[in-house]
N, C-alpha and C positions, 0 to 999 in steps of 0.2 A: 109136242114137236111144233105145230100150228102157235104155239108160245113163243118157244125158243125164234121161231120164225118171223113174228111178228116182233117179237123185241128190237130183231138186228135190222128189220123194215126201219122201224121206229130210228133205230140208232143211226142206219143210214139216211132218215131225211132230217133227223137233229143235225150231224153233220154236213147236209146239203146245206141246211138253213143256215147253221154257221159261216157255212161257208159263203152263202148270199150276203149273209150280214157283214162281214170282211171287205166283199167287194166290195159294196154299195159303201163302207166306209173309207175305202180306197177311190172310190169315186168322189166321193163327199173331200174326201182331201185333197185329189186332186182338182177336184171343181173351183175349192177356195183359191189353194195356189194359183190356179188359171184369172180366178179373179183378181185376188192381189196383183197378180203379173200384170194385168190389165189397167186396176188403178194408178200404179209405179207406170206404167208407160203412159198412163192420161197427165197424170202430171210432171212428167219428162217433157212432152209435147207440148204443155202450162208455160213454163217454165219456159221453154227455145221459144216457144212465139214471144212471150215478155220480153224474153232479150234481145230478139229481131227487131219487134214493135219500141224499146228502147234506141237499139244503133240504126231504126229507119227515122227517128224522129232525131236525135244527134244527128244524124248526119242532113235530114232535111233542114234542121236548126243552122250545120255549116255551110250548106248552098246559099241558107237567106243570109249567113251573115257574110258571103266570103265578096260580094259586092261592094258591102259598106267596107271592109277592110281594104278592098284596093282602093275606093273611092279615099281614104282616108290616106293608102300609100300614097295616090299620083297626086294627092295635096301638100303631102308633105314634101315630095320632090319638088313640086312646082316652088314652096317655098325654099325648101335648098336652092336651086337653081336662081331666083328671085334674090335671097340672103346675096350668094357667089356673085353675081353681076354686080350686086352694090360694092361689095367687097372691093372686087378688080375696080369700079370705079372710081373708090376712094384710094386703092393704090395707086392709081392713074396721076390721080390729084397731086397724091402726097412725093410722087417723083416731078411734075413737072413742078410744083412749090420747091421741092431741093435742087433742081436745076436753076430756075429763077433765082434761087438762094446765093449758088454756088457764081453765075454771072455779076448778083453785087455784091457779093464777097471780092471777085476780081477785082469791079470798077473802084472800091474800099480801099483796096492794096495798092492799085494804082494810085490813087489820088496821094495815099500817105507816101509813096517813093517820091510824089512829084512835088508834095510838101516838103518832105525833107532836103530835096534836090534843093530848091529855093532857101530853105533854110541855110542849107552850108552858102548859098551863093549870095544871101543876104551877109550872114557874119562874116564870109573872105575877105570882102570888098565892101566901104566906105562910101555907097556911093551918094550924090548930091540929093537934097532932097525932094524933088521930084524922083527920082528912079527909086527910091524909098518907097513915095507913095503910090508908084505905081506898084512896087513887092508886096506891098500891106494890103493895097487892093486884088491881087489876083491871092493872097495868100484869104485874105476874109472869103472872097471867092473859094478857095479850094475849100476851106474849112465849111463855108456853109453846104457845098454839094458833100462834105463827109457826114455833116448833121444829117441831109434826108438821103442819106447812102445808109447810118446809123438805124434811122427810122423806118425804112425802108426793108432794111433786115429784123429790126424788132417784128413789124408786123408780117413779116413772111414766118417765124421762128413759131409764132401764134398759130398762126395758119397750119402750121404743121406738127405743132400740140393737138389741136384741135384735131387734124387726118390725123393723130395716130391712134387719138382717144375713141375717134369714130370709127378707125382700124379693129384698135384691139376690142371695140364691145360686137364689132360686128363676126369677129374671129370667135369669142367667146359664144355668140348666137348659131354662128354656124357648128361650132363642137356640139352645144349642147342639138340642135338638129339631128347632126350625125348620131346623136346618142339614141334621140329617140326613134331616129330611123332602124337602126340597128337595133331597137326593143321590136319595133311593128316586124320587123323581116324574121325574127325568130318566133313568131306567131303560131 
């Protein structure tokens, strides 16, 4: 009976020990997992600083440059605005050269009505020849103020090739401006 006794002693601390061993590996498992958990959150925390430490340096990289970018905008308007001034100046030009134009274009027409007026007034009438040479001489007269009436519009005509050619390079400067302004402002 002291056997049978001792057996079941036996069998009951085989079974305790079992059963320590069980826990202690329930422990052991859970100790890992708690470590694992531990490494996965170290370098979760790795990983968020890098990428802070990344868009703190971006974005410190966009403060240094966002200076030289305006410095670069309010250059480039200054040249627009610069470009536009000349612009308006050479339109300025190129209107009062077609006004100047369009006054000896007048003085032009007039002379040729007042040549022709003398013309009919020469063929009508016969007349002696002094009155002759007085018509020949105011007609040489009108003819030579047609020559520098002539002249006079050639070199305005110049004048105003010239303002349009200096128009349109400086309309072609100012688009391509605008272009590049419109590259910086989408920045």
């Amino acid at each position: 009976m002291d056997k049978r006794l001792l057996d079941q002693v036996q069998k009951a601390l085989d079974a305790q020990q079992e059963t320590i061993q069980r826990q202690q590996q329930m422990l052991d498992d859970q100790d890992a997992w708690t470590q694992q958990q531990l490494r996965k959150k170290d370098q979760d925390i790795a990983q968020l600083t890098a990428s802070l430490t990344k868009l703190a340096q971006a974005q410190t990289q966009q403060a240094k440059d966002l200076p030289s970018l305006l410095e670069q905008l309010q250059t480039k308007i200054s040249e627009q605005i610069s470009v536009q001034s000349g612009w308006v100046s050479h339109r300025k030009a190129f209107a009062e050269t077609m006004k100047l134009l369009t006054t000896e274009s007048i003085t032009l027409c007039n002379a040729q009505i007042r040549l022709t007026e003398l013309m009919q007034t020469y063929q009508s009438t016969i007349a002696p020849q002094d009155n002759q040479n007085s018509v020949t001489s105011e007609l040489e007269t009108i003819l030579g103020n047609l020559k520098n009436s002539q002249t006079t519009i050639k070199t305005m005509q110049g004048e105003i090739s010239s303002s349009q050619s200096t128009i349109d390079k400086t309309q072609q400067s100012l688009t391509e401006e605008l272009r590049q302004l419109e590259r910086l402002s989408k920045r």
